[in-house]
C-alpha positions in Angstrom: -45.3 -29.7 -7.4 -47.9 -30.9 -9.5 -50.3 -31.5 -6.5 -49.8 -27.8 -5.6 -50.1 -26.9 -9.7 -53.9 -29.1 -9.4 -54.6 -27.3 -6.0 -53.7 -23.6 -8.0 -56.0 -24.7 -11.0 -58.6 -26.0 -8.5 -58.6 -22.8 -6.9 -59.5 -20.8 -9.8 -62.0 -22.8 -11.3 -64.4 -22.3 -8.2 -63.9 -18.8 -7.7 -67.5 -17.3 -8.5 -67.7 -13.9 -10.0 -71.3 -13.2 -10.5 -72.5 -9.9 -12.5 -73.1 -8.0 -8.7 -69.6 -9.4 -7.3 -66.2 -8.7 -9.0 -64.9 -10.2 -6.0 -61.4 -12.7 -6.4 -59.1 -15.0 -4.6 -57.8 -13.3 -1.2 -61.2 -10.7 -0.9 -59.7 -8.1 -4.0 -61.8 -6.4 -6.4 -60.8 -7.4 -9.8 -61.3 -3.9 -11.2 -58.3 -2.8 -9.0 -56.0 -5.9 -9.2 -53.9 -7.0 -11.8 -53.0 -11.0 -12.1 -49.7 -12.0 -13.2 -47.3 -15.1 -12.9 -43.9 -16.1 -11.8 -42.6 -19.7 -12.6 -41.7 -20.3 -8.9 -41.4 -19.7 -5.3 -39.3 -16.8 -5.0 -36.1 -18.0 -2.8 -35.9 -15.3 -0.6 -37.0 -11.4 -0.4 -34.3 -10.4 1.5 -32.7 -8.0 -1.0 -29.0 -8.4 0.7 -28.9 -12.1 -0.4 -31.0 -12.7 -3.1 -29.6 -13.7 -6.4 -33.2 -14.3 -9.0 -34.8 -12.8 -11.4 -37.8 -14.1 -9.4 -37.4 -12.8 -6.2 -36.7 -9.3 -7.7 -39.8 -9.0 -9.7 -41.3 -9.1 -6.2 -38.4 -6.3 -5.0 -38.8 -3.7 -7.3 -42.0 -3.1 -6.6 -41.7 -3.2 -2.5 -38.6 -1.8 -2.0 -36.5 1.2 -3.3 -33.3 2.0 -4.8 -31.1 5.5 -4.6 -31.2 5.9 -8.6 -33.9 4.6 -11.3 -33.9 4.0 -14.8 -35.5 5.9 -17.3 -37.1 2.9 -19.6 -38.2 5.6 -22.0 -34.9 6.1 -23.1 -32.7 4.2 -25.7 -29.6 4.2 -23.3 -31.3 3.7 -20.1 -30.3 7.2 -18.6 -30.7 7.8 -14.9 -33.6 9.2 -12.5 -34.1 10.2 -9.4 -35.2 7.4 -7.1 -34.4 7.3 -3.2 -31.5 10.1 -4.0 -32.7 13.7 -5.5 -29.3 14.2 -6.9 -25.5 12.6 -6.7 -22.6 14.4 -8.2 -18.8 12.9 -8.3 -15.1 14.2 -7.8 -13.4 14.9 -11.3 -11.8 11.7 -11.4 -15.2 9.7 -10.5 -13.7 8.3 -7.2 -15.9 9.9 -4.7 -19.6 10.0 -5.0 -22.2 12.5 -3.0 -25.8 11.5 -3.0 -28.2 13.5 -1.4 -31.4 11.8 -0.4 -35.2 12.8 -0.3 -36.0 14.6 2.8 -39.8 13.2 2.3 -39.3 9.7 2.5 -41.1 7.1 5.3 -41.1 3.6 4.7 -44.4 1.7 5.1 -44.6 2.0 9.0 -44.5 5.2 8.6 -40.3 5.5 10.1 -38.5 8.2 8.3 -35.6 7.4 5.8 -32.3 8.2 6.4 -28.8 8.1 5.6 -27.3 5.9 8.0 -30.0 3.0 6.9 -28.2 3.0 3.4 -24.6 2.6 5.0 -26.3 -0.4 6.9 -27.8 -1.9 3.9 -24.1 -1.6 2.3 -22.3 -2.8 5.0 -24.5 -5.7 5.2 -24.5 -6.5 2.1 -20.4 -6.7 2.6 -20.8 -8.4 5.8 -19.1 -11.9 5.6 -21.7 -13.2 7.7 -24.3 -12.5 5.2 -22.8 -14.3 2.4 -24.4 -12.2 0.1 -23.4 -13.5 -3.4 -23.8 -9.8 -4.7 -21.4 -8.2 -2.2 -18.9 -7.9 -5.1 -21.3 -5.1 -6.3 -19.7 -2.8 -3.7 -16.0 -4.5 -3.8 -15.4 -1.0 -5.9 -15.9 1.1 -2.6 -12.4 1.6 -0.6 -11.9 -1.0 1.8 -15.2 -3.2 1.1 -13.5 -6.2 -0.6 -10.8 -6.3 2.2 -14.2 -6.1 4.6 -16.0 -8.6 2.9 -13.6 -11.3 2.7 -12.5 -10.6 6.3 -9.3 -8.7 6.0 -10.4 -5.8 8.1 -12.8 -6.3 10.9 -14.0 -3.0 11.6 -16.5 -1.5 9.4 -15.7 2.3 9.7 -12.4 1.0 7.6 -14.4 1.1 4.7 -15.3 4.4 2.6 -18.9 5.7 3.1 -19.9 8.5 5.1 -22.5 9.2 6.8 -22.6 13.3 6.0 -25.9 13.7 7.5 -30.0 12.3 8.2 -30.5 12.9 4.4 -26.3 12.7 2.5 -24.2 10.2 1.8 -20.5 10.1 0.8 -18.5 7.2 -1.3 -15.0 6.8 -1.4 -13.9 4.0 -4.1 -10.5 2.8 -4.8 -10.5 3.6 -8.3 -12.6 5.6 -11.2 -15.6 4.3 -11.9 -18.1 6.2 -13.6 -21.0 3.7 -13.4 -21.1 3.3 -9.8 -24.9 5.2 -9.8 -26.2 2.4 -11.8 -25.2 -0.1 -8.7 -28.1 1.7 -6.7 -30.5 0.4 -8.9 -30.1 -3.0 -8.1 -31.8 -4.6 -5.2 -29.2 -6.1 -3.0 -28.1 -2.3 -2.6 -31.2 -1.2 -1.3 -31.4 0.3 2.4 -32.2 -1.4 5.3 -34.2 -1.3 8.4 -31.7 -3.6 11.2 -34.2 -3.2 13.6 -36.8 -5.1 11.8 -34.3 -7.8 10.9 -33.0 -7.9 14.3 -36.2 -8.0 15.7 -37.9 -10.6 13.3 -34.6 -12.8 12.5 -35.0 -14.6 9.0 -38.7 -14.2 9.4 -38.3 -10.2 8.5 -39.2 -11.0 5.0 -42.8 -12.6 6.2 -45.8 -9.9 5.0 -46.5 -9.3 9.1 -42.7 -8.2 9.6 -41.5 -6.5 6.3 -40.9 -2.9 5.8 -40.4 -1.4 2.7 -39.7 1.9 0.5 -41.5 1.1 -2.7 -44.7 2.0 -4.6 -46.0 -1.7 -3.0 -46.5 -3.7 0.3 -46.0 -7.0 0.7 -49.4 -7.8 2.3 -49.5 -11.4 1.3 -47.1 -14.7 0.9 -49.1 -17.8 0.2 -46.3 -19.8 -0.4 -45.9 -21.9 -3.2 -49.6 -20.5 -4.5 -49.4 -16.7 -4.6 -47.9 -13.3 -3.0 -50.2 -10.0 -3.0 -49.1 -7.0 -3.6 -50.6 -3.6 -2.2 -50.7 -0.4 -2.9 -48.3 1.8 -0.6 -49.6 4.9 0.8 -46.6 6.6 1.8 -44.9 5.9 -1.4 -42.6 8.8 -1.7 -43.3 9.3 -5.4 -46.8 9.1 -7.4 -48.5 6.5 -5.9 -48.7 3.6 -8.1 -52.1 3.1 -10.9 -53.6 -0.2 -9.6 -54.0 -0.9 -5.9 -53.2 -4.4 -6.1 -50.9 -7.1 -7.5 -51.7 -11.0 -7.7 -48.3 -12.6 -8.4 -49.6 -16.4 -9.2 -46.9 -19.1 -8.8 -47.1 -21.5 -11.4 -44.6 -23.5 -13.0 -46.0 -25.4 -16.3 -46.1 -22.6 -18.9 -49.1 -24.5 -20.7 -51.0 -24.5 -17.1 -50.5 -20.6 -17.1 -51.2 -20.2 -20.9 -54.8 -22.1 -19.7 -55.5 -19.5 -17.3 -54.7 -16.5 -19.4 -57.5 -17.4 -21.7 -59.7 -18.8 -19.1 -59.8 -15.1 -18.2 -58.0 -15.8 -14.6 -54.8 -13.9 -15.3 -54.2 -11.1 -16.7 -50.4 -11.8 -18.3 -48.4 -15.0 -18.9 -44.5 -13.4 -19.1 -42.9 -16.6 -20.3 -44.1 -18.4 -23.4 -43.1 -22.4 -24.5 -41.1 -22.1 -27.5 -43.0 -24.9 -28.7 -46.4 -23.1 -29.4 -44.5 -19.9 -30.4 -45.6 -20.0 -33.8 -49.4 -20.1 -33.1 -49.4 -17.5 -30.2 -47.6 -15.2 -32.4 -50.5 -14.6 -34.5 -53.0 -13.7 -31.6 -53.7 -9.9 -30.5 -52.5 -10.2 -26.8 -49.4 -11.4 -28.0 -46.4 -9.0 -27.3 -42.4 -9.2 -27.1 -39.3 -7.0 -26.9 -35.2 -6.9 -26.9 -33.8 -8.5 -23.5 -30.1 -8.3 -22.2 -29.9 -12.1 -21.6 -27.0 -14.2 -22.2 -28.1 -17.9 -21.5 -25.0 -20.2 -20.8 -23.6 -23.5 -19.7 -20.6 -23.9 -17.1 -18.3 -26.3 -15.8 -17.2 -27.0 -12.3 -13.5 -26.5 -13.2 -12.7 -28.8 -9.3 -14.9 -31.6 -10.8 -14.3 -34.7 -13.5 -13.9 -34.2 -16.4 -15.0 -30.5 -16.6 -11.1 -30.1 -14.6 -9.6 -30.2 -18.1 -9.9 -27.3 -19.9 -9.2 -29.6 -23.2 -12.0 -31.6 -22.5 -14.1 -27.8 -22.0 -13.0 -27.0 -25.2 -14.0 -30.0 -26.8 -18.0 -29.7 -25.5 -17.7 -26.3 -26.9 -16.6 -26.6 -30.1 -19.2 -29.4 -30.5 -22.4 -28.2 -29.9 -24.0 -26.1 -33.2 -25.9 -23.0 -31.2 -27.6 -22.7 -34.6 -29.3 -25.4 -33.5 -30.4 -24.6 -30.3 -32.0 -21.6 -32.1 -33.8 -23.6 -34.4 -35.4 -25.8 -31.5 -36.3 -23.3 -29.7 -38.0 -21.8 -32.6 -38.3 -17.8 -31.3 -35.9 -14.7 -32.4 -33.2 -15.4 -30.1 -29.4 -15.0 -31.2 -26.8 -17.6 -31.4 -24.0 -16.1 -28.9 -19.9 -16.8 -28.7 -19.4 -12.7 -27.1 -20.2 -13.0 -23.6 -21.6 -9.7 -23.5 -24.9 -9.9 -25.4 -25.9 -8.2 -28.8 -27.2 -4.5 -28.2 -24.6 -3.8 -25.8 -21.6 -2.1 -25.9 -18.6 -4.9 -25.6 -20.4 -7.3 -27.6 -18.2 -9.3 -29.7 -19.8 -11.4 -32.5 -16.6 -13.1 -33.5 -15.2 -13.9 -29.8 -15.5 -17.4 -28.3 -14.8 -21.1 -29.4 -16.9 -22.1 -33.4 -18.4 -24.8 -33.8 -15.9 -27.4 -35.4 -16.6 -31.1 -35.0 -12.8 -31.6 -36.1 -11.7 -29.7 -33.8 -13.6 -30.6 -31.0 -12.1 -34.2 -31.4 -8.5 -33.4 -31.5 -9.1 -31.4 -28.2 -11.0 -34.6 -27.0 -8.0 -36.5 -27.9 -5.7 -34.3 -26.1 -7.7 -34.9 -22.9 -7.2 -37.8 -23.0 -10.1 -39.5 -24.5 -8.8 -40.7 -27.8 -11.2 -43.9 -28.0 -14.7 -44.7 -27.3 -13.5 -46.8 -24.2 -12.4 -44.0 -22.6 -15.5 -41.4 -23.2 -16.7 -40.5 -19.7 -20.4 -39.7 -18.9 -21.7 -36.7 -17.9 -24.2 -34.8 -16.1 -26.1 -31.4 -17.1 -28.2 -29.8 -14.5 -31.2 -27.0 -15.1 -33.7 -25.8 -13.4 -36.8 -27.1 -14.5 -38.9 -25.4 -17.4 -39.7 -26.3 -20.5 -37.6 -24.5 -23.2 -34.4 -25.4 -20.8 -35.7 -28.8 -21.5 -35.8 -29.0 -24.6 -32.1 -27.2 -25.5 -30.7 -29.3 -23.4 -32.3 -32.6 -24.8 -30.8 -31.1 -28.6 -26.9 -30.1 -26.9 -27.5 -34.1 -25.3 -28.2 -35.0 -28.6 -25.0 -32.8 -30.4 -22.9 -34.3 -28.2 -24.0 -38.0 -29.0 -23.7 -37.1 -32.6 -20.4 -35.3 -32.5 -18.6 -36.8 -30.0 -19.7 -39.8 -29.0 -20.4 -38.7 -25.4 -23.8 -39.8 -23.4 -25.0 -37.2 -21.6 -27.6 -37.6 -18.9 -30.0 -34.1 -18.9 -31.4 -33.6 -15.2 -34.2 -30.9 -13.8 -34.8 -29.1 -10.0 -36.7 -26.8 -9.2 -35.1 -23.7 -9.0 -34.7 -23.7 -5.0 -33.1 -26.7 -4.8 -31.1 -25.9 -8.1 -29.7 -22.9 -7.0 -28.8 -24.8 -3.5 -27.1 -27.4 -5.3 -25.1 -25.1 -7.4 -24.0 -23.4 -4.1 -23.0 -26.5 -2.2 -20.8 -28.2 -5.3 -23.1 -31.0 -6.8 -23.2 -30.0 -10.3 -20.2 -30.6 -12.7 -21.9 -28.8 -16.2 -25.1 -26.4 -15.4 -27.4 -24.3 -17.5 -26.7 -20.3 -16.1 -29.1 -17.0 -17.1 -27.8 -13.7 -16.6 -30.0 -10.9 -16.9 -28.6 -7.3 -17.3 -28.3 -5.9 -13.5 -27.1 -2.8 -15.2 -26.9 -1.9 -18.9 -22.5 -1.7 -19.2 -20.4 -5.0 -19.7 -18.5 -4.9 -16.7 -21.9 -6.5 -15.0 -21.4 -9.3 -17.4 -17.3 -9.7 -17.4 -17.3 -9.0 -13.1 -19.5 -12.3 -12.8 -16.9 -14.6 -13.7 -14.4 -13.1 -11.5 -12.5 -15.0 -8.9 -14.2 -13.0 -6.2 -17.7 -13.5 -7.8 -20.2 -15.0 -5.6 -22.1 -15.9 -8.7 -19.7 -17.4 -10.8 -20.7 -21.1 -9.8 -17.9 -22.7 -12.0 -15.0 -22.0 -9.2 -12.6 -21.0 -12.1 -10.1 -18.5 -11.2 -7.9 -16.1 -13.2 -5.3 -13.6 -12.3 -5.1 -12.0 -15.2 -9.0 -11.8 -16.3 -9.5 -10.4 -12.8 -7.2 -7.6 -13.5 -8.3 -7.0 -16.5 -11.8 -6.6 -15.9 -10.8 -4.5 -12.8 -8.6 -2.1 -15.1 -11.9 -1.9 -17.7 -14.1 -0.7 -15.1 -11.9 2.3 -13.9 -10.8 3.4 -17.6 -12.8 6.5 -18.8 -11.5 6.3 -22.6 -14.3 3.8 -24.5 -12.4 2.3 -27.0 -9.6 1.9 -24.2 -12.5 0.3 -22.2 -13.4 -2.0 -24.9 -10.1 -3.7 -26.0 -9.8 -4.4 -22.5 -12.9 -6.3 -22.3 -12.3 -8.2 -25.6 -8.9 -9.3 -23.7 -11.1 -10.7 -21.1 -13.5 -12.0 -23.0 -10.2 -14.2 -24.9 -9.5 -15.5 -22.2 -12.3 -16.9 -20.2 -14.0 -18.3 -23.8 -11.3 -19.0 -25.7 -8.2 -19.5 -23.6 -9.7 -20.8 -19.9 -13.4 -22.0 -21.1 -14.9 -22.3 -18.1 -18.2 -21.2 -19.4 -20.0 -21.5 -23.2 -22.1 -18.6 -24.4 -25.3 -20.0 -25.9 -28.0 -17.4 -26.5 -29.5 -14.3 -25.8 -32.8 -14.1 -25.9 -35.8 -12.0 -27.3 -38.9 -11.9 -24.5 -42.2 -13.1 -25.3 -45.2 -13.1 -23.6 -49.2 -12.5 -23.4 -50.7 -9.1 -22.0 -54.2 -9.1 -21.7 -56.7 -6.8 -23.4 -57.7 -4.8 -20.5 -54.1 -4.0 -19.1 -52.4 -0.8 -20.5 -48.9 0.6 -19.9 -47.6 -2.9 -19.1 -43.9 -3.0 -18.5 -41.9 -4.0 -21.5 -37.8 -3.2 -21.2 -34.4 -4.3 -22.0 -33.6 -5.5 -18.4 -36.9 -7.2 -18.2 -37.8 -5.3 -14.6 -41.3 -5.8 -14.1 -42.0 -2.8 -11.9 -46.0 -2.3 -12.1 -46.8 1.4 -10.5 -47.4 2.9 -13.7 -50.2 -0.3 -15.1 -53.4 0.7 -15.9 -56.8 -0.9 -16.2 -59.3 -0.4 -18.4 -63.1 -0.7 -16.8 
């Protein structure tokens, strides 16, 4: 990777912009483009199975969703996106959207109902192994579907009404299903692209799209380009094109930024916090973010939950804070701070005493016996360095040697998939601002909960939560939850939540700044 880091560098330094020519990399006019960075090659744009913060900082700006969120507002209130309007039964378990009737997708083919339902039903599809398809398991029928119960697809609850209305039956109240259509991996579908162009749908030549961007080039592992789409359904976005660099050393893109080359850096090393604070372009805001550790619960030692509990009552989150040196929050809740279900006083304290006599109980009750472990991130540098301080917490506390090891995030998130990884460093951003997006990951049905822990009565209770309409009914049930996968099961140790920081660049206006960190750019502006 840093070969293809020297090429990027390389690259920019010989690009000549003369007073005549404001001409950049790929033939754009830097008066109309905007420059900005993502730490890696996104995995995959196909919105059915992608799981990254990465890849869907490329999807919210090509693709579209049924409902939008209105960043202006506190509470993140609903808009209008693909849908003009939904409305629900009394009891919330039947949901009526009605779509746009003005709606083509970049090839100009009109939108309709029916490529929603195939966007859903994929998604559900077993043989898409989509690790979202738990999003949907609300809908009657589509966990039954998705795990191969029922075979046929017109088993499950959504209705085609007509070209332009769609129909939802669920098995139960829930009164946040809207927010779902947000969220890319719920996005329609074109199947005849995808049959057409197999796993090579996603390639700029093939892709079709509904947002206020095409996806006109993928230079992979260098740079994606991003252009304005002209039948956009909405207004059409301010800039008419999007340089999305990839480059994976923060310090490389920090270079750039001031070299004048890029025109935001969205991810700042901890380590030089305190000096970028104190220049103009700096910027940051609140983030729904819980960072966290897991276990494998089918792997040594992390099968014990005593030996789970011991690693979490040893390691000092104050600590981590500290290191990392930014405004981020020490977390035990595993619903961050600033949402509704956080619990400051859930979750397993640190207690060095403690986390002996749980050591003990394992079965490690002398330095003999202390096995070795393994923790696995993805590499970047402020993962680095909390995991070098938790290696060194550990040593401290309990004796244990820990080896720290990085991937990049392809091969990380592989990995995770196929079992290889015993204790791993986990990000969860908001996908929807309520806590059942938080408690739902670590079901037993989850696709993303990598730690393969399973619990009856945490399933239940998170699935009793989501269809309760009275708040403080709601919330008890999620602190119930929340007892039992920190405190009772422990597959999993809160860590942080996190505040964002980043550079934005003199001549950018409007850049996007929110809780959910969804970088959708058709409302940036340029100054000339």
């Amino acid at each position: 990777m840093r070969s293809i880091l020297l090429i990027i560098v390389g690259a920019f330094l010989s690009i000549s912009c003369t007073k005549k020519s404001s001409k950049i990399e790929y033939g754009l006019d830097l008066n109309e483009t905007l420059r900005v960075t993502v730490l890696t090659e996104p995995p995959t744009l196909d919105h059915n199975k992608s799981t990254d913060t990465t890849s869907s900082k490329i999807l919210y700006n090509i693709m579209a969703g049924l409902t939008a969120y209105n960043y202006e507002d506190p509470e993140l209130s609903l808009l209008p996106g693909l849908a003009e309007s939904w409305s629900s039964s009394k009891d919330a378990k039947e949901w009526t959207f009605r779509l746009r009737k003005d709606v083509k997708w970049t090839d100009g083919v009109p939108f309709k109902a029916q490529q929603v339902k195939d966007g859903w039903l994929r998604l559900l599809d077993p043989k898409t192994a989509s690790e979202y398809a738990y999003f949907l398991h609300g809908i009657k029928n589509a966990q039954d579907y998705n795990m191969g119960k029922t075979k046929d697809p017109n088993d499950v609850g959504i209705t085609v009404v007509d070209d332009h209305t769609i129909k939802v039956e669920l098995e139960e109240t829930m009164s946040y299903f809207p927010y779902l259509m947000t969220h890319p991996s719920t996005y329609p579908v074109r199947l005849d692209v995808i049959q057409k162009h197999g796993d090579n749908w996603t390639e700029p030549e093939n892709i079709q799209g509904l947002g206020p961007y095409t996806l006109k080039v993928w230079d992979h592992d260098k740079a994606l380009v991003l252009e304005r789409n002209p039948n956009f359904y909405g207004k059409p976005a301010a800039i008419k094109n999007v340089i999305v660099y990839i480059i994976n050393e923060l310090s490389t893109a920090i270079n750039l930024f001031d070299a004048g080359k890029l025109d935001s850096v969205d991810e700042l090393p901890k380590s030089e916090l305190a000096a970028l604070k104190n220049r103009p372009e700096y910027k940051y805001h609140s983030f729904l973010i819980l960072q966290y550790y897991g276990f494998n619960v089918e792997q040594e030692p992390f099968d014990n939950e005593n030996f789970r509990k011991a690693i979490a009552h040893a390691i000092d989150k104050t600590e981590i804070i500290k290191v990392l040196g930014g405004n981020d929050i020490a977390m035990n809740s595993w619903v961050p701070a600033g949402m509704f279900g956080y619990e400051p006083d859930m979750g397993l304290q640190f207690d060095v005493e403690k986390a002996k006599e749980y050591l003990a109980k394992a079965g490690y009750d002398s330095e003999e016996k202390l096995p070795k472990i393994a923790l696995a991130f993805n590499t970047n540098e402020n993962h680095q360095k909390v995991a070098e301080n938790v290696q060194a917490q550990l040593k401290k506390n309990l004796g244990i040697t820990m080896e720290v090891k990085n991937e990049e995030w392809k091969v990380y998130l592989a990995n995770l998939k196929a079992n290889k990884h015993g204790m791993y460093r986990m990000g969860w951003v908001a996908d929807y601002p309520d806590p059942d997006n938080f408690l739902n990951l670590m079901t037993s049905y989850s696709q993303n909960n990598r730690s393969r822990w399973k619990n009856k009565d945490y399933d239940k209770l998170v699935e009793q939560a989501a269809a309760e309409l009275d708040k403080q009914k709601r919330k008890d049930l999620y602190r119930e939850a929340q007892k039992i996968l920190l405190e009772q099961d422990t597959p999993v140790i809160p860590l942080f939540t996190s505040v964002h920081h980043l550079l934005v660049g003199d001549r950018v206006e409007n850049y996007p700044m929110n809780v959910l960190n969804n970088l959708e750019f058709k409302n940036v502006r340029l100054k000339q």
